[in-house]
N, C-alpha and C positions, 0 to 999 in steps of 0.2 A: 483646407487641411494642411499640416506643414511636411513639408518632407526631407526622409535623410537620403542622404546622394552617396552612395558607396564608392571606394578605391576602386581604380583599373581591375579587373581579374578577381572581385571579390564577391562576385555575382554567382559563381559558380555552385557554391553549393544550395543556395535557392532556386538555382535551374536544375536540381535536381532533389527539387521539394524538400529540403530541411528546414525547418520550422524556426531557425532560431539565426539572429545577426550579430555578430560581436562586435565590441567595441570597437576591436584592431580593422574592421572592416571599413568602418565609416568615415567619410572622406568633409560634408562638412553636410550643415540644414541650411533648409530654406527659412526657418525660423526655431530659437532654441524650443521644445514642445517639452509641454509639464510632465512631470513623470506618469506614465498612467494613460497619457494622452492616445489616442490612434493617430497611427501615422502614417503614410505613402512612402513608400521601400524604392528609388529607383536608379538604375544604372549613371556609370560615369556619363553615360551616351545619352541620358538624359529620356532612360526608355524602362516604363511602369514593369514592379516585378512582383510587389508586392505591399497585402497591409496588415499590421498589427499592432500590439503595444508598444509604447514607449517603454523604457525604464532603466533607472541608472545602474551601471554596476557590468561586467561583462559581458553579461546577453543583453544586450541592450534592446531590442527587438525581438517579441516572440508575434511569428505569424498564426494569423487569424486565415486569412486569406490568399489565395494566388488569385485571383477573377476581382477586376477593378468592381467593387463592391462596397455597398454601403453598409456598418456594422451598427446594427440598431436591432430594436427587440424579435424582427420579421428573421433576419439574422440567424439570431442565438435560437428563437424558435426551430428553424429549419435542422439547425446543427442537433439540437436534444432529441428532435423527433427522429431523427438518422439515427441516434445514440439508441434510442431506444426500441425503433425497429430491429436493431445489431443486436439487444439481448432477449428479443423477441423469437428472432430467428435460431439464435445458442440453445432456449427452452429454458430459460431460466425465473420468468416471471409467469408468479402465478403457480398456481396448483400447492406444492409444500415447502415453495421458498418465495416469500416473498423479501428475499433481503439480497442487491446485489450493488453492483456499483454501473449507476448509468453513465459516469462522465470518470474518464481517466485520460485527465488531460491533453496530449500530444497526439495518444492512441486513439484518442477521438477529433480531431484537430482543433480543441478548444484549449493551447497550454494555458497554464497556469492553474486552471480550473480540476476541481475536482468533487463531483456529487456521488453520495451515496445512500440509497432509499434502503430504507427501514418501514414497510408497509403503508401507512401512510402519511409518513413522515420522512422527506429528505432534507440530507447534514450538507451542506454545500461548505466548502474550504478552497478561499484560493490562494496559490501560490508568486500574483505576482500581484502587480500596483494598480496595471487596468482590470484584472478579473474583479480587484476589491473596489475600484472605480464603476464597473457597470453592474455592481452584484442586485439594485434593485430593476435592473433592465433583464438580467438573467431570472431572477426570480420571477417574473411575473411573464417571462417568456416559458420558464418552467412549467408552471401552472397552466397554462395555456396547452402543451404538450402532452400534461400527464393531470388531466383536470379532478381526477381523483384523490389526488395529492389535500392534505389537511393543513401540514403543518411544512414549513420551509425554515430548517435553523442553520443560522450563517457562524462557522466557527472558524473566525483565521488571525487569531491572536497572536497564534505563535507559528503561523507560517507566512506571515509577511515579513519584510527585510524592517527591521526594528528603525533604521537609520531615517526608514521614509517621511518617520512620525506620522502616523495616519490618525492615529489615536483611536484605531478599530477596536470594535466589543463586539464580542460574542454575543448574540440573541436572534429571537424570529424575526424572519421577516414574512411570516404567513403562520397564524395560527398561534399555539401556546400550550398546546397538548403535553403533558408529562408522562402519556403513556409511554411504557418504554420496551413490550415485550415485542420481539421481532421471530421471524420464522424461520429454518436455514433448514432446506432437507429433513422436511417434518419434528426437527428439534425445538424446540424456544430458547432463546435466548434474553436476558437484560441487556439496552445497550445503553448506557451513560454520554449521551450525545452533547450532553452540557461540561461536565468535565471529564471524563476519560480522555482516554489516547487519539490520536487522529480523529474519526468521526465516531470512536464510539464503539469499534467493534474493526477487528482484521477478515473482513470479506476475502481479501485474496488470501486464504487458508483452506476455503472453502472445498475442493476437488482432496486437496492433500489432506485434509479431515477425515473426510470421506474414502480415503486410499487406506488411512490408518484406523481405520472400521474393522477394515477385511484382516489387517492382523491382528487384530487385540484379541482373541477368544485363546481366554484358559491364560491369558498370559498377566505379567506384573508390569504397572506402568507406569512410568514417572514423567512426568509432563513438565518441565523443566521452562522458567518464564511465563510462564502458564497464562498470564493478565486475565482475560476473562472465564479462561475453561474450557476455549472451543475444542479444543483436541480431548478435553478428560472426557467430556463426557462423550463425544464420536465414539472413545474407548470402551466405555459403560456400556452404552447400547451394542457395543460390539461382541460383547462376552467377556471382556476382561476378567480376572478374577479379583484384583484391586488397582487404584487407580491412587495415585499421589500427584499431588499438584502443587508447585514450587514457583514462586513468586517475589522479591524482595520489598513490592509496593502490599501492606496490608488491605486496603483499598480491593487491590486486585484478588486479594484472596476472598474478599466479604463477595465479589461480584461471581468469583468462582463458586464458592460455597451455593448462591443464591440462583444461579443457573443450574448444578447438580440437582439441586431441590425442586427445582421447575420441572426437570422432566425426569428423576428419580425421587422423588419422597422417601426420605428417609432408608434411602438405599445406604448399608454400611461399607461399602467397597470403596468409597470415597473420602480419603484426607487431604489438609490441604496444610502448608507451611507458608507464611513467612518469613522467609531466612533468604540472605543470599545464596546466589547460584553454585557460586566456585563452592562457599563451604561447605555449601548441603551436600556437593557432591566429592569432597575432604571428607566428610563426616559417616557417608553412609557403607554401608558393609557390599566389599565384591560379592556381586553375583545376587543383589538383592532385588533387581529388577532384569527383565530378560525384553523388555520394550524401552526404549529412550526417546525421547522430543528434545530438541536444542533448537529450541526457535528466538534466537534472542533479537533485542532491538540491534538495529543498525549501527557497527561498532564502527564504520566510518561512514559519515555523511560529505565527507567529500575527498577529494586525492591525495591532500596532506595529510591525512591521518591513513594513510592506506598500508602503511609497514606494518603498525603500531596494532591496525584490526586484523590482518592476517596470522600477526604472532597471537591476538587474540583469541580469534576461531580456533590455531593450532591447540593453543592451550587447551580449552574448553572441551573440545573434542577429543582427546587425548584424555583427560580425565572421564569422558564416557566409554571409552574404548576401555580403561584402566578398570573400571568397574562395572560392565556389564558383562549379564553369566553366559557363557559357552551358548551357542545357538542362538542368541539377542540379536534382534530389532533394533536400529538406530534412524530414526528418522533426525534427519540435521538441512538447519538452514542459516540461509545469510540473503536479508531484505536490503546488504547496503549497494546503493546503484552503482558508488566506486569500485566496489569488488567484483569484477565478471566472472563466469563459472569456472573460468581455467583457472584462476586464482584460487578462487574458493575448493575447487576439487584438492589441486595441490597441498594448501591446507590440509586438509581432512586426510589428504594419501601422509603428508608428513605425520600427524599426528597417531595416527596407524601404526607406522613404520614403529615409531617412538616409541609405541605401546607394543609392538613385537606380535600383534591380533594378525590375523587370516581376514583378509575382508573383502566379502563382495560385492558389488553394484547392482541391487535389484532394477532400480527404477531411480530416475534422475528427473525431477521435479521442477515445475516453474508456477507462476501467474497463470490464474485463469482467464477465461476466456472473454471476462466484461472486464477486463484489466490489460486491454491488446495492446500490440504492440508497434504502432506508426512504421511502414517498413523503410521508410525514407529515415525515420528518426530511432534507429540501434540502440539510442542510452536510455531508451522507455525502459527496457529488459533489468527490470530488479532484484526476482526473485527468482535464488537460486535454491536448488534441492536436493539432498541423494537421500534414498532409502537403502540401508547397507544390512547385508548379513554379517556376524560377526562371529566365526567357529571361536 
């Protein structure tokens, strides 16, 4: 196996279990290893610390392991079955949900790697060179783990590093099933695991869904980015009185539409637009809704764009502030990992200020609980929350 030999003094933070080796760390190999490769991590001193992937680009090193160990399917096995004991214990499989997320990367010490079971059927996506290099070792490690499993779909087209040329396709690698209805808190859902968003469906929504349950009765709701629906209809079944759903992908509106119907029939509480976000919410009449959702995609995926999504949030929020009636509900979030909550709050307090609204903090939101958070590794934490009253 080849190994990278790190700078004097640059051992430090894998003595204190960070998962990850930068470039600026590495002092030289024992032999150059293909991207993708596993490699042997060890001090200037020439003393084992660790092993993981290879890969170009500034993490150059994501750890698999601290324990001089062999990474093969006995391995990955161990590691899912740990995964999967973790959301055994939370209560989340089984009974009226069978849809969560067994593998979250870092927060489970597998980076790169991300699964998410949809009854019997899990989306596996990875995010680096090795995870997409052992994906037929992890699958059949999988299966092993969770033998009830049908169907295994491999989707990481668009989360591998383009430069790598891997020439990855999306498809199974177990099974071929097309069923697609999943269960979430006795709801049903469609989940478009072939081409949708991420795997198909936003699982870490799932608790905050369910928070905006308990306010929706008697109220008007606008569910703002809406993709699939999960929040409309958590609202439906809540008591809402009408439920609007706002999305700029038509796509996302057919799949909204097709969910409402799944566990409403022909319930009329339920519209759904495609239009953009800012207009719709230019376009609509103060005070026309007393519940709001701002859950948009991720307006900075990394720290160069981090000015640029703050002024964004600000915006966006501000125009829900500018338009929501006296006594309104504002659930608002930000899934970007560059944004941390002090930022993101800030935001939100700017946007307030701006709009001249009375606003209070009921409840400050995150990632649940099959979505943890590696304590050694702080930049798992992506998803930020607040649910605000607004006189």
């Amino acid at each position: 196996m080849k190994t990278v030999y790190l700078k004097r003094g640059k051992d430090e933070s894998l003595r204190r279990f960070h998962p990850w080796v930068f470039s600026g760390a590495i002092n030289r190999f024992s032999e150059e290893p293909e991207e993708g490769e596993i490699v042997e991590v060890y001090t200037c001193e020439n003393e084992y610390i660790a092993t993981g992937h290879y890969q170009i680009g500034s993490i150059m090193v994501r750890v698999l392991s601290f324990d001089h160990e062999t990474i093969d399917q006995a391995f990955y096995r161990k590691r899912l079955s740990i995964a999967l004991d973790v959301r055994k214990s939370i209560g989340i499989v089984g009974g009226d949900n069978n849809t969560f997320r067994l593998v979250h990367g870092e927060g489970d010490n597998l980076p790169g790697l991300v699964i998410d079971v949809y009854g019997k059927t899990a989306v596996m996506q990875a995010h680096s060179v090795g995870m997409h290099t052992d994906r037929f070792v992890i699958a059949k490690a999988l299966k092993e783990a969770m033998p009830e499993l049908e169907n295994i779909f491999y989707k990481s087209e668009t989360t591998l590093p383009y430069k790598a040329e891997l020439g990855q396709e999306n498809g199974f690698l177990l099974g071929g099933s097309t069923e697609d209805i999943a269960l979430e808190n006795g709801l049903k859902f469609h989940v478009d695991w072939l081409k949708g968003q991420k795997t198909g469906f936003f699982v870490d929504q799932r608790n905050n869904r369910d928070l905006l349950q308990k306010y929706s009765k008697g109220r008007k709701v606008l569910n703002m980015f809406c993709y699939t629906g999960g929040f409309s209809f958590y609202a439906m079944r809540g008591g809402a009185e009408l439920v609007h759903s706002v999305d700029s992908s038509q796509k996302a509106i057919d799949l909204t539409n097709a969910n409402v119907e799944l566990n409403f029939p022909g319930d009329k509480r339920h519209k759904a637009f495609a239009e953009d976000a800012f207009k719709f919410l230019d376009n609509m009449e103060d005070g026309q809704y007393d519940l709001i959702v701002l859950d948009p995609p991720a307006f900075a995926k990394h720290k160069d764009a981090l000015r640029n999504a703050l002024k964004g949030y600000t915006r966006l929020n501000k125009k829900a502030f500018d338009k929501i009636q006296p006594g309104g509900i504002l659930f608002t979030f930000s899934c970007s990992q560059a944004v941390n909550k002090d930022q993101f709050r800030t935001a939100v307090f700017t946007a307030a200020a701006s709009a001249g609204r009375k606003v209070r903090i009921l409840h400050q939101l995150h990632q649940p609980a099959d979505h943890p958070i590696n304590i050694y590794h702080p930049e798992g934490e992506y998803l930020k929350g607040l649910v605000l009253y607004v006189e």
